[in-house]
C-alpha positions as CSV (number, residue, x, y, z in Angstrom):
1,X,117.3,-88.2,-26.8
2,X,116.0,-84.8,-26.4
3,X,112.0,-84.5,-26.0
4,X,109.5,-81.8,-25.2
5,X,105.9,-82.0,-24.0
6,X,103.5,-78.9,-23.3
7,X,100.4,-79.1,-20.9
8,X,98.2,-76.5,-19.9
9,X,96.1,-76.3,-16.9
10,X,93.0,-75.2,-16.3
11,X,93.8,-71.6,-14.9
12,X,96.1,-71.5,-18.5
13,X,99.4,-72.2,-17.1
14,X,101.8,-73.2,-19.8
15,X,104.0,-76.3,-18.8
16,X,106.4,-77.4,-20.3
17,X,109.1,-80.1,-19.7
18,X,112.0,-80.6,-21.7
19,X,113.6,-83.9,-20.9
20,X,117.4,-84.3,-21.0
21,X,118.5,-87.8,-19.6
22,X,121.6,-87.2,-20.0
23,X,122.6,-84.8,-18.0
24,X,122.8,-84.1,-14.0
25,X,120.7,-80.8,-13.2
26,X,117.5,-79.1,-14.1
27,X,117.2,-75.7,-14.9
28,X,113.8,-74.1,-13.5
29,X,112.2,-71.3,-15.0
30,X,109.1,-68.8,-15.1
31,X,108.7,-66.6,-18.0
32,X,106.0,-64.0,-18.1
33,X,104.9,-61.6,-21.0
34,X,105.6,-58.3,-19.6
35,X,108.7,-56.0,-19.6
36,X,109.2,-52.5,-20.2
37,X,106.9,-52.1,-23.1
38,X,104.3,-52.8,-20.2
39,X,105.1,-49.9,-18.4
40,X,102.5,-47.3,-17.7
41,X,103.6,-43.3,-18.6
42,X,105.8,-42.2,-15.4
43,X,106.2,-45.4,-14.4
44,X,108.8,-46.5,-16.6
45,X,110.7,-49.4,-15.2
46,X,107.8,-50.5,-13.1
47,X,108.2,-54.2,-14.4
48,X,112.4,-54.0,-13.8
49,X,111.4,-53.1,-10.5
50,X,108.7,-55.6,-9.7
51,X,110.9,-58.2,-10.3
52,X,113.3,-57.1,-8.0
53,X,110.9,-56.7,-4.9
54,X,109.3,-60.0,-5.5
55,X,113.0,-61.4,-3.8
56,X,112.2,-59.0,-1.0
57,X,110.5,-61.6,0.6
58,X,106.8,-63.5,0.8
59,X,104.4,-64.7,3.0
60,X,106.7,-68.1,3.7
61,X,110.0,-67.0,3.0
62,X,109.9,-63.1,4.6
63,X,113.5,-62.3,3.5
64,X,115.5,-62.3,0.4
65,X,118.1,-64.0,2.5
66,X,115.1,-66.6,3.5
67,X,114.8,-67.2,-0.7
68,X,118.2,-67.4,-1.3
69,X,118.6,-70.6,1.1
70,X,115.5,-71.8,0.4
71,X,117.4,-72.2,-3.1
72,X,120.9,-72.9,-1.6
73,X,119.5,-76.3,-0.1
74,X,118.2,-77.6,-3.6
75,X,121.6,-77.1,-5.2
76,X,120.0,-73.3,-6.6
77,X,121.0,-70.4,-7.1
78,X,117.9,-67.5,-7.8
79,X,118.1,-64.8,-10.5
80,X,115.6,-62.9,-13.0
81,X,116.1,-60.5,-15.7
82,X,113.8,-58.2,-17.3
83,X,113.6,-57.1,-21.2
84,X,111.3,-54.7,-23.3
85,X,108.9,-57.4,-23.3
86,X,109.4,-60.5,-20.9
87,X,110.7,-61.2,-17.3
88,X,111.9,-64.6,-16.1
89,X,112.5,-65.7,-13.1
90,X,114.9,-69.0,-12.9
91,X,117.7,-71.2,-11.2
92,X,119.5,-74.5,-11.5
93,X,118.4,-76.9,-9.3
94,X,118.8,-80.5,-8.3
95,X,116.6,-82.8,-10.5
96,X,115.0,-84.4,-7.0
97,X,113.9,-80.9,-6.1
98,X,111.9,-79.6,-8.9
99,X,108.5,-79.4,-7.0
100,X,110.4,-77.9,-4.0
101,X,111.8,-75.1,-6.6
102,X,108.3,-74.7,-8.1
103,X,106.8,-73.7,-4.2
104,X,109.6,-71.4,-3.7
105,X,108.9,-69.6,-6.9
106,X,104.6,-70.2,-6.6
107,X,105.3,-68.2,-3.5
108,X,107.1,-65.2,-4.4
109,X,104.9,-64.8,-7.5
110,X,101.7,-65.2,-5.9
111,X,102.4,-64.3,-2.3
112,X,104.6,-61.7,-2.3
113,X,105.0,-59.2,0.7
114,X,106.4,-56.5,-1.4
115,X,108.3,-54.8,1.0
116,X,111.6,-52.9,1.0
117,X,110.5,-50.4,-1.4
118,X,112.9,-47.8,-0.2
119,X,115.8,-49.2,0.0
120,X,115.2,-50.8,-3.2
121,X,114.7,-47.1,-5.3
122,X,118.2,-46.5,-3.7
123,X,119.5,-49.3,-5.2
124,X,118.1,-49.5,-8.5
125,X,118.6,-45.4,-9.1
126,X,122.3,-46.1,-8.5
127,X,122.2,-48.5,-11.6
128,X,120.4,-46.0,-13.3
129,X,122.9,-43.6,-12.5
130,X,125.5,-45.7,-14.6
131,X,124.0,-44.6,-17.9
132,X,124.3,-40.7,-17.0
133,X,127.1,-38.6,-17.8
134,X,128.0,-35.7,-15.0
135,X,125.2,-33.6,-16.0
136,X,122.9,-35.8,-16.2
137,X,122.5,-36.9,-19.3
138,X,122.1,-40.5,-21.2
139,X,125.0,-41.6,-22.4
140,X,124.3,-45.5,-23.2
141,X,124.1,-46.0,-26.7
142,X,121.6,-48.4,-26.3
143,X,119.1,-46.2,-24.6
144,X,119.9,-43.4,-26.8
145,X,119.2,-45.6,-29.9
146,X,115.8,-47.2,-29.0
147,X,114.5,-43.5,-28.3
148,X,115.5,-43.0,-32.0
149,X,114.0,-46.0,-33.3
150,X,110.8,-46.1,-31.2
151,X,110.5,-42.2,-30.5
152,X,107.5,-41.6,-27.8
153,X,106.8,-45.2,-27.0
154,X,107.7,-47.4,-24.5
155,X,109.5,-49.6,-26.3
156,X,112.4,-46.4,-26.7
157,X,112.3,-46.3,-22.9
158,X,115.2,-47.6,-21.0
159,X,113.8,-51.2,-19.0
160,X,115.5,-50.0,-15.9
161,X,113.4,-46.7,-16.4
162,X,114.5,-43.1,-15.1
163,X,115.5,-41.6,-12.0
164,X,112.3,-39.1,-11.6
165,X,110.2,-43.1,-12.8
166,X,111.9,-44.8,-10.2
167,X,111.2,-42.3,-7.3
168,X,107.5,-42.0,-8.4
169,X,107.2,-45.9,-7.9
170,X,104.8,-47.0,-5.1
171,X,103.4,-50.4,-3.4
172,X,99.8,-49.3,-5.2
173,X,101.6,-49.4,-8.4
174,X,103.8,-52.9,-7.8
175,X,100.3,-54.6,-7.0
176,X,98.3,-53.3,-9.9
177,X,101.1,-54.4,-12.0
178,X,101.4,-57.6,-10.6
179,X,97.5,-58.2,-11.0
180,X,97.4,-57.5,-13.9
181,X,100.6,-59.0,-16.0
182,X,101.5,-61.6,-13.0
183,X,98.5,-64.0,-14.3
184,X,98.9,-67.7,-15.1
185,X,97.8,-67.3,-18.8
186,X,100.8,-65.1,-19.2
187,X,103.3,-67.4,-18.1
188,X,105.1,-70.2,-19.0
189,X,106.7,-72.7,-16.5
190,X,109.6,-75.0,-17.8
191,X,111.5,-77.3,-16.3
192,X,114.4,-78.8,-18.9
193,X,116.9,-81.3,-17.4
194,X,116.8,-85.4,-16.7
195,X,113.2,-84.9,-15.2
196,X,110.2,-86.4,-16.4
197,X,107.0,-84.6,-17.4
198,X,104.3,-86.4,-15.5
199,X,106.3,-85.3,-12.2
200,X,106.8,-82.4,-13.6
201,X,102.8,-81.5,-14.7
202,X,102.0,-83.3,-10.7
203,X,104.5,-81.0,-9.2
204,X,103.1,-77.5,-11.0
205,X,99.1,-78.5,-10.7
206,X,100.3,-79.1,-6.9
207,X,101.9,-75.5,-6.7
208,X,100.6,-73.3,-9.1
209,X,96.4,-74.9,-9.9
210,X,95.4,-71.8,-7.1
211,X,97.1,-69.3,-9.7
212,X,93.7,-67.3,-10.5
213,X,93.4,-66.3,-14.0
214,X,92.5,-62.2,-15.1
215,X,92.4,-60.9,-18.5
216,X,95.2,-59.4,-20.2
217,X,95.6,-55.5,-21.0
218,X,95.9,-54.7,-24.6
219,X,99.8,-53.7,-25.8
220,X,100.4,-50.8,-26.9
221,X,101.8,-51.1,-30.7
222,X,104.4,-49.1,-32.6
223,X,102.8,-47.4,-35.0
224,X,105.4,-44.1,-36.0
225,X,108.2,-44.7,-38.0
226,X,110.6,-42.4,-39.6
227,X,112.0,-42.7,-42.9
228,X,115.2,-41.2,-42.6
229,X,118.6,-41.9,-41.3
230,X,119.3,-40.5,-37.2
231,X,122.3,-39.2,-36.0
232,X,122.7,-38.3,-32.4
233,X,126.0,-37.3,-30.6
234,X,126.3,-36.9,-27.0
235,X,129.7,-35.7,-25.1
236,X,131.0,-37.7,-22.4
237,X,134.0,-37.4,-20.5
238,X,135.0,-40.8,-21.0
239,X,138.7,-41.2,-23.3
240,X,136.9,-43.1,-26.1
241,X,133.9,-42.9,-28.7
242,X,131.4,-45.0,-28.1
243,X,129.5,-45.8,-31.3
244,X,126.3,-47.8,-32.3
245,X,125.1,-48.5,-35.9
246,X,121.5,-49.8,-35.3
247,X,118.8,-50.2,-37.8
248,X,115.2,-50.7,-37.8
249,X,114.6,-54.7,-38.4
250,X,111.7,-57.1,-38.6
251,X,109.8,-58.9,-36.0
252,X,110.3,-62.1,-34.6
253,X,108.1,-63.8,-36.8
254,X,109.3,-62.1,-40.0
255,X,110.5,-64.9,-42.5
256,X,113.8,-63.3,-43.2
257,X,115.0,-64.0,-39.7
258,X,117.4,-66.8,-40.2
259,X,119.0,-64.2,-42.6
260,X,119.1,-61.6,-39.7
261,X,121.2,-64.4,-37.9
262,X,123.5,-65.1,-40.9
263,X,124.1,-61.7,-41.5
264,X,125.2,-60.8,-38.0
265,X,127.5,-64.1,-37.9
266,X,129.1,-62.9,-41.3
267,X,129.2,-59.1,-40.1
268,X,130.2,-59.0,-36.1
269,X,130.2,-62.7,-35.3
270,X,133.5,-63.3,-34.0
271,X,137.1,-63.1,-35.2
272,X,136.5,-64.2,-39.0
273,X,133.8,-61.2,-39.4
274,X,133.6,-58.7,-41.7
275,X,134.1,-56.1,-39.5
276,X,136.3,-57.5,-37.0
277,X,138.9,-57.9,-39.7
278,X,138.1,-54.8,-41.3
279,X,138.2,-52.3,-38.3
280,X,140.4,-54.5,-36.4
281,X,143.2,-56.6,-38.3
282,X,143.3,-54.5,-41.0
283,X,142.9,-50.5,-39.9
284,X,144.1,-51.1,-36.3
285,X,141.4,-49.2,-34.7
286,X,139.6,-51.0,-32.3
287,X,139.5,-53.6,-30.1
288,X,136.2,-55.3,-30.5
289,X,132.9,-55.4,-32.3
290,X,129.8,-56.7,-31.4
291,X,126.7,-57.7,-33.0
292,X,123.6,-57.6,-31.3
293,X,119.6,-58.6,-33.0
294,X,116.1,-57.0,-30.9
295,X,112.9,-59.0,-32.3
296,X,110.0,-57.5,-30.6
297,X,106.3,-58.7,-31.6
298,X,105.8,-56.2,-34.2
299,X,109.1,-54.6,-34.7
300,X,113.0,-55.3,-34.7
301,X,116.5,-54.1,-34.9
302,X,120.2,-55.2,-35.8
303,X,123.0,-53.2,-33.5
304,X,126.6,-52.8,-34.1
305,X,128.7,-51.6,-31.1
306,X,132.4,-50.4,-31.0
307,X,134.6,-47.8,-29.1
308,X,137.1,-46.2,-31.0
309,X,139.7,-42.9,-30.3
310,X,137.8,-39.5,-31.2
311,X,140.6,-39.1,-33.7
312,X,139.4,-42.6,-35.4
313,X,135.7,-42.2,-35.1
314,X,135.3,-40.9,-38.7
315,X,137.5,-43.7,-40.2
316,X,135.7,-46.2,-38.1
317,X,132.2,-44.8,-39.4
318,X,133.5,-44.8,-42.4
319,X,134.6,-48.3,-43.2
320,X,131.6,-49.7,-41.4
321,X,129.5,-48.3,-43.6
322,X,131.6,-49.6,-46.7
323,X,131.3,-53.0,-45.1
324,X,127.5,-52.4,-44.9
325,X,127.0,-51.3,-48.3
326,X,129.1,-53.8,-50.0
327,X,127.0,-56.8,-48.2
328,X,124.0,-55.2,-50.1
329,X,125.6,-55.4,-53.5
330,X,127.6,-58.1,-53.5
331,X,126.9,-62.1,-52.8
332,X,128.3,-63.7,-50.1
333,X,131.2,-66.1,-51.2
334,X,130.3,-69.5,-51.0
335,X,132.8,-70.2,-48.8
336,X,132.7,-67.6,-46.4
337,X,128.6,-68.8,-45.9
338,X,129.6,-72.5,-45.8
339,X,131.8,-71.4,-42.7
340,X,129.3,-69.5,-41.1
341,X,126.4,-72.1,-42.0
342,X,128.2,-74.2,-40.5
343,X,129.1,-72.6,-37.3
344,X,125.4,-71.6,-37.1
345,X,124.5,-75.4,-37.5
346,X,127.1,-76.4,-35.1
347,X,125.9,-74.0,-32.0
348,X,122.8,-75.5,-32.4
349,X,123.7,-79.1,-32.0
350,X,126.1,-77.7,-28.4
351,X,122.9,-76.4,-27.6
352,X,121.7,-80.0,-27.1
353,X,124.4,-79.9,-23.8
354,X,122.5,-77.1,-22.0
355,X,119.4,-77.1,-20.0
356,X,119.0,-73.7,-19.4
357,X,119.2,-73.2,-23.3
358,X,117.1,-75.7,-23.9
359,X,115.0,-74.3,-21.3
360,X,114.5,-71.0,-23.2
361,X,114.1,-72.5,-26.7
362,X,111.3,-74.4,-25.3
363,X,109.8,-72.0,-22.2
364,X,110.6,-68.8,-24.0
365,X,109.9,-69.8,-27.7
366,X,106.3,-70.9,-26.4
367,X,105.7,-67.6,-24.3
368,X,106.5,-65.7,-27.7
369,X,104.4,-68.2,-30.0
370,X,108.1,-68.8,-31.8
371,X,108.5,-72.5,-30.7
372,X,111.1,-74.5,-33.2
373,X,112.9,-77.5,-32.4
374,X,117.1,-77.4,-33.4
375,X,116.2,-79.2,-36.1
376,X,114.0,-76.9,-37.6
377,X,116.4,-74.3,-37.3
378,X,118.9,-76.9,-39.0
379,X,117.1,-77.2,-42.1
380,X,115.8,-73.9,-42.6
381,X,119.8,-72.7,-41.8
382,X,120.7,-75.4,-44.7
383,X,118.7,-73.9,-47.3
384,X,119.9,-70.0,-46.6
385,X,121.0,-68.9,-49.8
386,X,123.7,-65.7,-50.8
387,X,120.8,-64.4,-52.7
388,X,118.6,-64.4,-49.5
389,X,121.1,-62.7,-47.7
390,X,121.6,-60.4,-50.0
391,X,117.7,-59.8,-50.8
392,X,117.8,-58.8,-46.8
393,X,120.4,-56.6,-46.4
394,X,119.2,-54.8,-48.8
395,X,116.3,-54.5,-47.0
396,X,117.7,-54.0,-43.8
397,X,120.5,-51.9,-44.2
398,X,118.5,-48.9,-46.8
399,X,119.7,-45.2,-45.3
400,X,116.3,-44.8,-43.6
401,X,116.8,-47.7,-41.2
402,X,119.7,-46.4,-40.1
403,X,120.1,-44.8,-36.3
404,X,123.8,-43.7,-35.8
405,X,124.7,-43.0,-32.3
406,X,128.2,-41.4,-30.8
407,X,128.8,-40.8,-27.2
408,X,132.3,-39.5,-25.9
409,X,135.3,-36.1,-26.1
410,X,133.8,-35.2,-29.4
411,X,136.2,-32.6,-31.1
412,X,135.2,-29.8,-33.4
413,X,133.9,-31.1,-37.3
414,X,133.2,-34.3,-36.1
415,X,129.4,-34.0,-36.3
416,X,130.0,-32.6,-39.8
417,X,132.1,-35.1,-41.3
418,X,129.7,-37.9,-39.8
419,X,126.8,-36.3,-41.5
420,X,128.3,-36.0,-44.4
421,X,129.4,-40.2,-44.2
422,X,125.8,-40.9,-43.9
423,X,124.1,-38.3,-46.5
424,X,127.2,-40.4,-49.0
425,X,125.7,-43.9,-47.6
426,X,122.2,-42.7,-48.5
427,X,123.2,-41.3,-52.3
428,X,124.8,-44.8,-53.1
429,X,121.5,-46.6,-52.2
């Protein structure tokens, strides 16, 4: 049996331990509420970069390789990530090594050297450099769209930030950041795996109660919006055209959001999806399609992603959109949302198998203020109607929302015909 429990300790460190007997290692983790969205003007990517230095080395451990053993002898394996709005810092570990885990991470958050600053722009402008076409422009759809659906705020800023961002970085900048956003009431700790939470809440008073507390800057909301459909097209020398259909969405906490799941199960879910077997099985014309959801505090969006031959793009466009439209107007067969319901329902319950899943619901969920147990989720999943999902397509899916984005050999009238795809979209809403 699966159990959580949440402390908090005096400096307003979040703990939480999930418990899972059953199973053999323990998945440690950090989360803190601060990402790209955090990220003062010129400094974009300031918070991608941060995490990076903090494996540079601290006061104990002076080396990246020095973190990486220290990780390597309790079965670990360090690794972080950073998003528009959170960064975590986590690794597997043995279950009789949890406080050991905790010291290693205590230290590079609260004792870090920040060094290797250098070599670390080097490294981090080469990924930038991944995004950029020969002369220099963006060519990641993903980056392209968030400009268009957040225009001049940091939330349409790429995490990893720019190249002219990235040079400008500085230590000065890496330790304001860090005092400010790097603060124990903007963290969670959680520790899921067959561990028990009393050791657990000993363990992080031991090496996180000298964590000294500071008050929070205020975030920076989206407030602009534009209420028309956005094409952009950018030419890349790549042999395929890389499209994204994105559109503006609801925030994490929106009550439609188990409807936001459905519908991208129904839509791009997997081999059964609507436009899997539409643009795939049926018209030949790509290989994949993926479905992606953002849920930011205050705003959201649902992505499509596909690459297609320029000669195809129109057709591709074209029958996405039909796909699109026709979830808006017609209810989802009962059988088709039984299947999907019942995948949905079934994921959830495998969930139960993985620490470092249950690690996020908990750790992640509580960092957010989304905490649900799977059984929540279960029940609210079981009472999804077609009628809801329709009600938020609609919604969703209206021509304003949309942001249509094509990157690669564009050929003359393509820009044309896809304007005149989505001006048709928009005149059958």
């Amino acid at each position: 049996m699966i159990r959580h429990f949440l402390h908090t300790l005096k400096n307003g460190l979040r703990v939480v331990c999930v418990e899972m007997p059953h199973l053999h290692s323990a998945e440690l983790a950090i989360y803190l509420k601060v990402g790209g969205r955090n990220d003062p003007p010129g400094r974009e990517g300031l918070s991608h970069f941060l995490e990076h230095i903090l494996f540079r080395g601290t006061a104990e451990l002076p080396s990246s390789l020095a973190i990486e053993s220290a990780f390597e002898i309790i079965g670990g394996a360090p690794n972080a990530a950073t998003d528009a709005e959170s960064t975590c810092y986590y690794s597997r570990v043995h279950p009789d090594s949890i406080k050991r885990g905790m010291e290693i991470f205590a230290s590079m958050l609260m004792k870090p050297l920040l060094s290797g600053i250098e070599i670390e722009k080097r490294i981090i402008a080469e990924e930038a450099k991944e995004d950029l076409n020969e002369a220099g422009e963006e060519v990641n759809p993903d980056t392209i769209v968030s400009r268009m659906l957040w225009p001049r705020h940091p939330l349409g800023m790429p995490t990893i930030g720019t190249l002219e961002s990235i040079a400008a970085i500085e230590q000065s900048d890496l330790k304001q950041h860090l005092g400010r956003f790097y603060v124990p009431s903007n963290a969670v700790l959680v520790v899921s795996g067959p561990v028990q939470s009393r050791v657990v809440l000993t363990a992080a008073r031991y090496c996180f109660g000298g964590w000294h507390d500071e008050q929070l800057p205020a975030v920076n909301n989206v407030t602009l919006r534009r209420l028309s459909p956005q094409i952009r097209c950018v030419h890349d020398s790549d042999s395929q055209m890389n499209l994204q259909l994105a559109f503006l969405g609801f925030a994490r906490d929106d009550r439609r959001f188990m409807a936001l799941r459905f519908l991208r199960r129904i839509l791009a879910g997997g081999g059964s999806s609507r436009l899997h077997l539409r643009l795939r099985e049926e018209l030949g014309i790509i290989y994949s399609v993926d479905g992606a959801i953002g849920a930011y505090d205050e705003t959201g969006c649902m992505a499509f992603d596909l690459s297609t031959a320029p000669e195809t793009l129109i057709h591709a466009v074209e029958a996405a959109l039909e796909e699109l439209f026709r979830i808006t107007t017609t209810p989802v067969p009962g059988d088709e949302l039984e299947r999907v319901r019942n995948s949905y329902i079934f994921d959830l319950e495998f969930s139960r198998d993985s620490a470092y899943e249950m690690g996020g619901r908990y750790g992640w969920g509580e960092l957010m203020g989304v905490v649900r147990s799977i059984e929540e989720d279960q029940c609210e999943a079981r009472r999804i109607t077609a009628a809801d999902l329709q009600e938020t397509a609609r919604v969703l899916f209206a021509p304003e929302n949309l942001r249509l984005v094509a990157v690669g050999p564009w050929k003359r009238g393509m820009k044309k015909a896809l304007h005149g795809l989505v001006e048709a979209y928009q005149q059958r809403f």
